[in-house]
Every structure is written in structure tokens, then in C-alpha cells.
N, C-alpha and C positions, 0 to 999 in steps of 0.2 A: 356448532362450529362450522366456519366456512373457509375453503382450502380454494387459493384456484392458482392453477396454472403450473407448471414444474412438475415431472413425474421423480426427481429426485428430492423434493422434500418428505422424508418419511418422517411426522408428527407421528412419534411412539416413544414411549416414557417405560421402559424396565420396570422399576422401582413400582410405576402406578400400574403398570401392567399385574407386577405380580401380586400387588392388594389386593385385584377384583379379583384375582383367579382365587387368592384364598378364601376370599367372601364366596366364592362357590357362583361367578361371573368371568363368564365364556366370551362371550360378545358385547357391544356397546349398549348400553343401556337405552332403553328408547326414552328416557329425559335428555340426551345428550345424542343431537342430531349431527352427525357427520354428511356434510355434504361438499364434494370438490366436485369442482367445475373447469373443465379445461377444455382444449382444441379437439385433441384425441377422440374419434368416436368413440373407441370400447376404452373400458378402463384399463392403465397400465399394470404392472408388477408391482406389489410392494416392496419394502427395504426386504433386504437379506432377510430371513427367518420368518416374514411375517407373509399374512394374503393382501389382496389388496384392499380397499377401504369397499366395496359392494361384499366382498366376502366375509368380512368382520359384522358386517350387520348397517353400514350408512349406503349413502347415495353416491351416484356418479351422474354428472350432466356433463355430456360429448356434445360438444358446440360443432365441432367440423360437419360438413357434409361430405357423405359417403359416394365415390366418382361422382366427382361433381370440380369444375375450375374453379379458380377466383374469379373470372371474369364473369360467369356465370353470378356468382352470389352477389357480385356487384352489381350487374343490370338489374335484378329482383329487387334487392335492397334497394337500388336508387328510385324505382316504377315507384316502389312504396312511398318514400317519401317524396319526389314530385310530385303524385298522386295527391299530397295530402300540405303542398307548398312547404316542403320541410327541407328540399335538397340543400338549401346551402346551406346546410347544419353540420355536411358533410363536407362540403366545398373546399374550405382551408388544409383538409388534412388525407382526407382519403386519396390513395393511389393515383395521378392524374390518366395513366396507362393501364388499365387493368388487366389487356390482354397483354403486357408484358410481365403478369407478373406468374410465375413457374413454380411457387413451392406449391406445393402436395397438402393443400388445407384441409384433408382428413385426416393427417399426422401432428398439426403444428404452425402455427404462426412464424418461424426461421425467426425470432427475435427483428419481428415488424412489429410494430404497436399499432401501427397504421392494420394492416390487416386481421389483427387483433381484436381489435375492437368492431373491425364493419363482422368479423364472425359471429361475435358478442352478439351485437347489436339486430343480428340473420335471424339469430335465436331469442330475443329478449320474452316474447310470449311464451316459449317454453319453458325457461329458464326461471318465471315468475313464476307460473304455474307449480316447477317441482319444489319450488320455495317457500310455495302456501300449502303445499302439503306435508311439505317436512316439520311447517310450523303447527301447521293444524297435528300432525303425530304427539305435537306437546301436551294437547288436552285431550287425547281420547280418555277415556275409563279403562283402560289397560293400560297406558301409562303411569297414570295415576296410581295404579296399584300397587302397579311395577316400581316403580318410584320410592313409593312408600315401605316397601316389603325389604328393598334392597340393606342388605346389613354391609356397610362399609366402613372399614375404619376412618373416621378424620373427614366422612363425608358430611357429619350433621345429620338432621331429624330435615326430610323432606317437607315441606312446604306448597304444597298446590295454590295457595293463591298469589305466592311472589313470581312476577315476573320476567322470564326465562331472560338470558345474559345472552348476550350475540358477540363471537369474536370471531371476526375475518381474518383470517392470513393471508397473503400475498408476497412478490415480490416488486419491488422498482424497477429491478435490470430485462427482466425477458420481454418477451412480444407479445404474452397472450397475459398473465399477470397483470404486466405492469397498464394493459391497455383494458381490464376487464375490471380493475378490483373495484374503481370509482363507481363503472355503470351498475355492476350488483349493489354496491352498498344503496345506488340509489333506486333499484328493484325493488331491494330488502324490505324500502318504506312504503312500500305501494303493498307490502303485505297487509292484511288487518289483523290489526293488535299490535303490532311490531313496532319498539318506542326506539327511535334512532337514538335516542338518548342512553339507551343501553347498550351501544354497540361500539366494540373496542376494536382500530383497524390495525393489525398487526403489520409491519411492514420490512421486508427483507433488503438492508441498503444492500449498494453494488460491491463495495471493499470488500464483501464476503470472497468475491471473486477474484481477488489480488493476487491469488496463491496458483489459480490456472496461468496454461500459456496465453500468449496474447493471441494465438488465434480461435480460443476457446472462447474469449470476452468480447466478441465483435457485439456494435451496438448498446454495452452495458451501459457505459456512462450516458451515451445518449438517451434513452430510455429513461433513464431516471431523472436527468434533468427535465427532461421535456414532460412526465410526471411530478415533478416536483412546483411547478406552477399551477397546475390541474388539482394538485392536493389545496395547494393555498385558496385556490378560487373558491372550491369546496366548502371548505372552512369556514371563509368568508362569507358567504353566501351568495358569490358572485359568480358562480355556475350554475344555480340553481334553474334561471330563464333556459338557457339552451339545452341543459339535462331533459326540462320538462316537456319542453316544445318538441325535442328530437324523437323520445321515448312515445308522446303523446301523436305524433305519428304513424307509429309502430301501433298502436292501439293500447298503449299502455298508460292509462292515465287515474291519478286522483285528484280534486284538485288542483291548486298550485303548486304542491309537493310541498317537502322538507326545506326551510330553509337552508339546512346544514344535515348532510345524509348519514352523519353517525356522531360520536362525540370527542373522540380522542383519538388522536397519530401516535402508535407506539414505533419508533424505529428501531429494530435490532440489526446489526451492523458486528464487524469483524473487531471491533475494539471496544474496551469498555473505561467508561471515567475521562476525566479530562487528561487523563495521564496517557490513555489510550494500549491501558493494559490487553493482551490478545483475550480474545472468546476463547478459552480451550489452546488448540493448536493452530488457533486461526483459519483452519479450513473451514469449505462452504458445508461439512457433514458436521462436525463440531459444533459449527454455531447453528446447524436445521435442528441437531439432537438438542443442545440447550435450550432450544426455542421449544421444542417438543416437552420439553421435560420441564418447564419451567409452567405452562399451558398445560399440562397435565397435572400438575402443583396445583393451580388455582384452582381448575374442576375439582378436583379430590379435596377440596379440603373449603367446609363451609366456610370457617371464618375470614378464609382469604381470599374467598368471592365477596363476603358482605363487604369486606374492608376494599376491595376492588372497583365496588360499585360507588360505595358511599365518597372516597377520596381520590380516586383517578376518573372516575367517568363523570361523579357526581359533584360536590363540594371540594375544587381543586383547590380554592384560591391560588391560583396561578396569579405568582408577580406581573405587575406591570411593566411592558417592556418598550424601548423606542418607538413610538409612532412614526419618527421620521425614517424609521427603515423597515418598519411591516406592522400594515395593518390602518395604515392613516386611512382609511375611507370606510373602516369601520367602528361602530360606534361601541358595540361591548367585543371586549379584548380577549377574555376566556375561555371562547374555543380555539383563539389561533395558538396559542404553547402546546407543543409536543409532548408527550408522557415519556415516561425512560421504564425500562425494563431489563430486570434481573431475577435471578434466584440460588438460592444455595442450597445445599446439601451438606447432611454430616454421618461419615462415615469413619469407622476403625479397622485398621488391621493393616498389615504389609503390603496393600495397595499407596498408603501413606507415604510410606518410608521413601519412595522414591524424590517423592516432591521435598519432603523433611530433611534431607540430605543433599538435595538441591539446593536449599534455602539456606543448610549451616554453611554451604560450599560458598553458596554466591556472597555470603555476609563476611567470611571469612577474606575473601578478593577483598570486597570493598574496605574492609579493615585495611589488608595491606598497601590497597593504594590508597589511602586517605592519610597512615600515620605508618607506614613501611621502614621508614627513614628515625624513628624512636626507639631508643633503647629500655628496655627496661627498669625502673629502676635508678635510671639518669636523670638529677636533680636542676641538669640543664635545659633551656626552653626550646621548646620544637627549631627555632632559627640556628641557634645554638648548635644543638645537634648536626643541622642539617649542615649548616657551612662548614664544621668539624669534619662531618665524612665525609663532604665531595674536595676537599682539601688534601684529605688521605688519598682519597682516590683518584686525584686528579693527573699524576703520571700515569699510572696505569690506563686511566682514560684515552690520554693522550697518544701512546700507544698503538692502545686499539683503535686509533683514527688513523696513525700512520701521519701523526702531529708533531712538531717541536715544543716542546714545553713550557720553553721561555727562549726567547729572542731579543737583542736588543742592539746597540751600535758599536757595544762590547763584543760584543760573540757575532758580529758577521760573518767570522769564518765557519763557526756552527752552523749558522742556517746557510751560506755555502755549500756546507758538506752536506745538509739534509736535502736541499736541492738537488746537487748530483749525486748521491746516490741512496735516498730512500725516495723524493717524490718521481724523480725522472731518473733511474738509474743507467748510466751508461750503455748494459741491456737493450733497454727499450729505447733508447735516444741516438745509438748509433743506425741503426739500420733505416731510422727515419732522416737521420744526418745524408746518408748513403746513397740515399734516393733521391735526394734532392739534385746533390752534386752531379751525380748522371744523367737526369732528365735537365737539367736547365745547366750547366755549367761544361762535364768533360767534352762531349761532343763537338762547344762553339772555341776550346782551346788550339791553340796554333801548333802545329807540327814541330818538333825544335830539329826535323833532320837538313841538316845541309847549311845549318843555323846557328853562330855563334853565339857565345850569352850573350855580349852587349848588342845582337840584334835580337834576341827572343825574346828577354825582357820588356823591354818597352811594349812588343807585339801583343808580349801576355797582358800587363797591365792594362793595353790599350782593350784587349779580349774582355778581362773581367769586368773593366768599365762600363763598358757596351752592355753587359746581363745586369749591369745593377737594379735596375727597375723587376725583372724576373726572377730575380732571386731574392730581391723583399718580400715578393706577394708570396711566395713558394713558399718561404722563410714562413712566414706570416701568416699562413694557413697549416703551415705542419706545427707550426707551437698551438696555433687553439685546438686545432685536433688532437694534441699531446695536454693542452689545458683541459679539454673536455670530458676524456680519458678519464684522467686522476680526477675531475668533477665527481663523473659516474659513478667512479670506484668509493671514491670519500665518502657520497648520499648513501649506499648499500652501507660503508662500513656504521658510516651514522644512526641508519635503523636500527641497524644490531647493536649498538650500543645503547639507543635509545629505548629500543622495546627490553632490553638486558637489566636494565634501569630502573622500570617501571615494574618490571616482577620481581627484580629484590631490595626495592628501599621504594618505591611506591613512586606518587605525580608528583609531592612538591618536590621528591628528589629527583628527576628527570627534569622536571623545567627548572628547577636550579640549574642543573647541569647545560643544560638550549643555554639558558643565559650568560655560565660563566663562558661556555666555547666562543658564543658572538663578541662576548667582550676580550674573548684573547685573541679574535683574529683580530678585529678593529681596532683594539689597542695597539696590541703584541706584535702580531705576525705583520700586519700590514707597511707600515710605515719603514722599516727593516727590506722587507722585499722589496720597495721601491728602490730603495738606494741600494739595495744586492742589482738591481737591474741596470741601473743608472751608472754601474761601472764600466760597462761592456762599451764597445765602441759603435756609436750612431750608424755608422755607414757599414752595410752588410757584405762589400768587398774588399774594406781596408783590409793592410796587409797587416802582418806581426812585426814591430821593430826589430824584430830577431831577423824576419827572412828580407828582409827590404837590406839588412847589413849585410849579410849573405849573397845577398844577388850583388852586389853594389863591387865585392871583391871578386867573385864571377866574374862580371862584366869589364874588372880591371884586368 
């Protein structure tokens, strides 16, 4: 198996862990070559409890250089290939600035793929080399033996002359991953003996990462799409020229190479099914452990390596899919579908119960919102029912809205009264009254000292007249602000009525309810309040016949 890149993916399986330990297996078997490959000179920490993968018994290959710039491994890298007419293999994509670039390439790529891969690429002779020896470790006569001796459960009767499995892991979103996993795999084939056709590329989409903050994710999406073309060409076979020519500059050549440098894209990703059920808890440690333990599954257990090899790597029959949207320029179809990947486990005991009582809960909701609104035992049909008790309940509804219940040209003085004093109670409508008349009206009033009535009168009316226009807009801006109000207030009461609704007689009874409220305003309420409106008088200074009779005997 081949890891590269990310010091947080810990590929470690519990369960297989503690098989080999009871087989009386300490370390990795040398059938089962662990080798990751990353930026990092020395190897990092492994997960919590464990060592890292050189102390378990596999390989580590540090691509950084030790004090050493980027700008430095640029000029080297690039001598090389002008050296050899290869530079513009580089051209499109490497760094145009090299000495502007600052991260610390014995630590890490910063999620560059650009710089990623020219690390890669620093190193591909080396990196070849630990690959033919890891492979070569497969046939020695002490593996062999070892091999054969090992008593595993569920592992099967060793086999020396079947063909060792190759599975890459990587990711899509990082800088040294997602820009390295393609050039290995097409190292891989520059091994001898090494059948690309046996080699499964595991791959980490970016959603894994959904769950961090957004400045933990810098460059993920990018990264992946911009790998996600580099896969296809792959595939295709239409990387293959530049892979070989680029590599075969570096000194690293067999022939024409691979046309296709492995056999199968498994993507594992934060959701699973079309349904897009979570990996676990959808975190990136959830879905690395499932990936871990799923991959530890396959090793461990012969039959679901043969069947691994023979129907995902080997004999897919992969349906045929649109040419007009991938793939039109090649002629067999069968390596470009992706594989999927899963696995399961079965466990007892009160680790269960959590999730088992999760599941009666959540089924128990969905009951009630589905048929909430049914009685037991009621010989009447779900409509039936349903109009039956939002009928009962519809005062009380109403109510709780701070609604009239019914309205009509009968009962204007009702919705009158509900007017002034449950929607705008005199309360709240005097002090907005009050404010008006002082800012736009007391102040441009005439003095009555030294003023008979029948000369203030006229003075006044003439007064009022004059503010008419600023005392509509005034008017007219304290009513929507007093409409806007009891808006706000109604939508709040609305939820709470609405979600009140849905937890005790379920959704058809809640949007029963949306629908009978719309048709009581639009019926009901509506046409009522126009003509409750349409009584008052047009003009916002007209007097009261009362006080015009009034002033009239004044003035006499």
C-alpha cells in the first residue's frame, strides 16, 4: 500500500489491528509493503496511540529538501530538463516567480500543487528507486516464508505465485497529494513486474473538509478540480505523452510507458449513496478511520481481495455511458467509470443502543408528521379528519394570531372594535397620534390672544389648510410604521403557531392550517377592511361636523 501526502491521515483499522496481535503479529507483515510518501523530510507522528509508519515496520520517502529554497530546487529541476528539451513540460504550470515563493519546502507544499509536484518531480529517481525495492521486499525468500507461516484469521492460505495488489491512497484537496499521487502511480509502472492493472487509486474528495473553518480549506476546491482533469487524461490515455516525455527527462524511462497508469478511481468522499447519507459524523477523522478500516477489511480477508481484483479492477463491465459528455475521443469506455467504495461492520452490545433509539425516535417524528392529525380508531378518511379538527381549532387559532374570526358587512362594527383595540390599541396609537400633531401641526397654529372667535377661526382653518400636504405624508408614514409593527408581530405569532402545529397533529395539519388562514384573510378579512377604511374622511384636515357647529356659534 501507498499513502502520500497528509500527516493526518491515520490508515489504522482497531478490529485488524487486534487479529494480527492475536495471531502473535507485532508489526506489518513484509507481504504488505507500507510505503508513504510526502514533502516532510523525517516522518511525522502517527494517530494518537500509534508510532508512525517507519516504526511499525514500512517506508517513509521525504521529498523536501533539507535548508534548501524553492527557488533553488527550481533552477536544478528546470537545468534538468532544458538540458534534455523537456522545459516546457513545465511551462504551463510551475511557479512563474520562483523566488517569490516563501513556504519552507522541508515542511510541506502550503496546499500548492504547483509546488508539489516540481518537489515530486526533484525527487522522482529516488522515489522510484524506494519503490523497486519495496517491491522487490515481495519476493525475497524471507518473505515467502513469512507469508506462508503467518496464521491469520480470514487471511486465507498464502499464495507466492499470485500477483501482489497495489492500492494508492491520496488526496484531491492538498498540495503535495493531490499534485503527487498521478506522478507515482506512473512511477509505479516503471517498476518491473508491476501490472498497473492491479492497482486500485484510492482517492480523498474535498467535502471531507466541509466540517472545518473556511480558513482551514484555502485552495481545497481548487486543487481538486484542477486534479480532476489530470485524472481523466489519465484514464484516458491522453496524459500518457507528457507523463513520459517529462519523467524521461529526469532519467526515468521504459519504453513508451502505460497507456493508463492504474485501473480504477475509487472516490471516498463525506457522503455516501445518492441520498448522500454522512461517512460517520462527516468529519475528515471519520471518513480517514472508515477509509482505514475498510482497506484493512480487504487486506485481511482473502476472499475480498480475489473478489476485489476479479470485479472492481478486473471484469467491471462498467455500463455504458454518454460519449457526448466524457469520453468521446476514446475508443474503449471501461476504464473511464469510477468504482465506489464501502464497508460494513457488525457489532453487539450497548454501543448499539444509542443509534437504536435514535432510529425508534427519528421514526416515531416521522410518523407524527406524516399522519399526526389521525385518530385512532376513526373510521373517517385522513381529509375527513383533518378538516374536522382544524374546524375545532380554528378560534383558538385565531386567537393565537391576535385574528378576528369571522368578518363580514354584518359585523363591521366588530372588526371596528378589533381594529381599535386589539390590532392598534389606543395604547400604542395614541402617542404615535401625539407626535405627529407636535411635530407638524401645534407649533404652525395661530395664537388666539388678543383674538376673537370669528377672527381665529378662519386664521385656524386657514392654518390647517396650509399643513395639509405634511400632515398626509406624516399621517402616512406613522400608519405603515404602525402596519409594519403588527406585520412583525403577526409573522413571530405565525411561527409559533405554525411550528405548535406541526408537533401536535403533524404537516398535512399545518399546511391545512397556511391554507385555511390565506383564505380567511382574502376572503374574509380583506374586503371588510377596505370598506372599515373607506368610511373615514379623504382629507386629513377636515374638521368634525361637531366642531365646525361649534366654532360657527363661537363666532356668532
Amino acid at each position: 500500500m501507498w499513502r502520500l501526502g497528509r500527516r493526518d491521515v491515520g490508515l489504522h483499522d482497531g478490529p485488524a489491528a487486534l487479529r494480527t496481535a492475536r495471531a502473535g503479529i507485532e508489526s506489518l507483515l513484509p507481504g504488505w509493503q507500507f510505503v508513504v510518501i510526502d514533502v516532510p523530510s523525517g516522518a511525522e507522528d502517527g494517530p494518537e496511540g500509534l508510532s508512525n509508519v517507519p516504526a511499525q515496520g514500512g517506508t517513509y520517502i521525504g521529498c523536501g529538501p533539507q535548508g534548501s529554497s524553492y527557488a533553488i530546487l527550481d533552477a536544478a529541476l528546470s537545468q534538468r530538463l532544458a538540458a534534455n528539451a523537456a522545459l516546457d513540460t513545465i511551462a504551463t504550470w510551475a511557479p512563474r516567480h520562483p523566488e517569490e515563493v516563501t513556504n519552507p519546502i522541508s515542511t510541506g507544499a502550503g496546499q500548492y500543487r504547483a509546488i508539489g509536484r516540481m518537489i515530486v518531480l526533484s525527487k522522482a529517481g529516488e522515489i522510484r528507486s524506494r519503490l523497486q525495492a519495496a517491491w522487490d521486499q515481495l519476493f525475497r525468500v524471507e518473505t515467502i516464508s513469512a507469508m506462508s507461516t503467518a496464521q491469520v484469521p480470514g487471511i486465507g492460505q498464502f499464495d507466492p505465485h499470485q500477483p501482489p495488489l497495489v492500492l494508492v491512497v491520496s488526496s484531491m484537496a492538498g498540495g503535495a497529494g493531490a499534485s503527487m499521487a498521478l506522478d507515482v502511480c506512473r512511477l509505479l509502472t516503471l517498476v518491473s513486474g508491476l501490472d498497473p492493472r492491479l492497482m486500485g487509486l484510492f482517492l480523498v474528495t474535498p467535502d471531507i473538509f466541509d466540517s472545518l473553518p473556511e480558513s482551514a480549506r484555502t485552495g481545497v476546491r481548487a486543487n481538486s478540480l484542477a486534479m480532476l482533469g489530470e485524472i481523466v487524461a489519465s484514464q484516458s490515455g491522453a496524459a500518457r505523452e507528457h507523463d513520459v516525455r517529462i519523467l524521461r527527462a529526469l532519467g526515468q524511462q521504459h519504453g513508451e510507458g502505460e497507456p493508463i497508469p492504474f485501473a480504477r478511481v475509487f472516490p471516498v468522499g463525506r457522503y455516501v449513496g445518492a441520498d448522500r447519507t454522512l461517512f460517520g459524523d462527516g468529519s475528515p477523522f471519520a471518513v480517514y478511520r472508515g477509509l482505514a478500516r475498510g482497506l484493512a477489511g480487504l487486506m485481511m480477508s482473502g476472499t475480498a481481495s480475489d473478489q476485489f481484483v476479479s470485479y472492481d479492477l478486473g471484469n467491471t463491465a462498467s455500463p455504458a455511458g454518454d460519449r457526448d459528455l466524457l469520453g468521446w475521443g476514446n475508443s474503449v469506455w471501461d476504464p473511464l467509470p469510477w468504482g465506489t467504495y464501502g464497508f460494513s461492520s457488525l457489532r453487539m452490545g450497548r454501543d448499539r443502543y444509542a443509534e437504536y433509539a435514535a432510529q425508534r425516535l427519528a421514526r416515531s417524528c416521522a410518523d407524527k408528521l406524516v399522519s399526526g392529525h389521525m385518530q385512532p380508531g376513526n373510521p373517517a378518511s385522513s381529509n375527513e379528519q383533518l378538516e374536522s379538527l382544524l374546524t375545532s381549532q380554528w378560534a383558538a387559532i385565531c386567537n393565537e394570531l391576535g385574528l378576528l374570526a369571522a368578518a363580514g358587512s354584518e359585523d363591521i362594527n366588530a372588526l371596528g372594535n378589533w381594529v381599535a383595540n386589539v390590532a392598534f390599541p389606543a395604547q400604542s396609537v395614541a402617542p404615535v397620534v401625539n407626535t405627529v400633531i407636535d411635530r407638524q401641526l401645534r407649533s404652525h397654529l395661530p395664537s388666539p390672544e388678543g383674538m376673537t372667535a370669528a377672527q381665529w377661526v378662519p386664521v385656524f382653518r386657514q392654518a390647517i389648510t396650509n399643513r395639509r400636504d405634511a400632515l398626509a405624508h406624516a399621517c402616512s408614514d406613522a400608519g405603515y410604521r404602525l402596519a409594519f409593527g403588527w406585520q412583525r408581530a403577526f409573522a413571530d405569532r405565525l411561527d409559533d403557531v405554525v411550528g405548535n402545529a406541526i408537533a401536535d397533529f403533524g404537516l398535512p395539519y399545518a399546511r391545512a392550517l397556511v391554507d385555511q388562514l390565506r383564505r380567511h384573510i382574502d376572503d374574509v378579512l380583506t374586503a371588510p377592511m377596505g370598506q372599515l377604511g373607506s368610511m373615514g374622511s379623504p382629507d386629513v384636515v377636515a374638521l368634525p361636523p361637531t366642531s365646525t357647529r361649534r366654532w360657527r356659534r363661537c363666532a356668532a
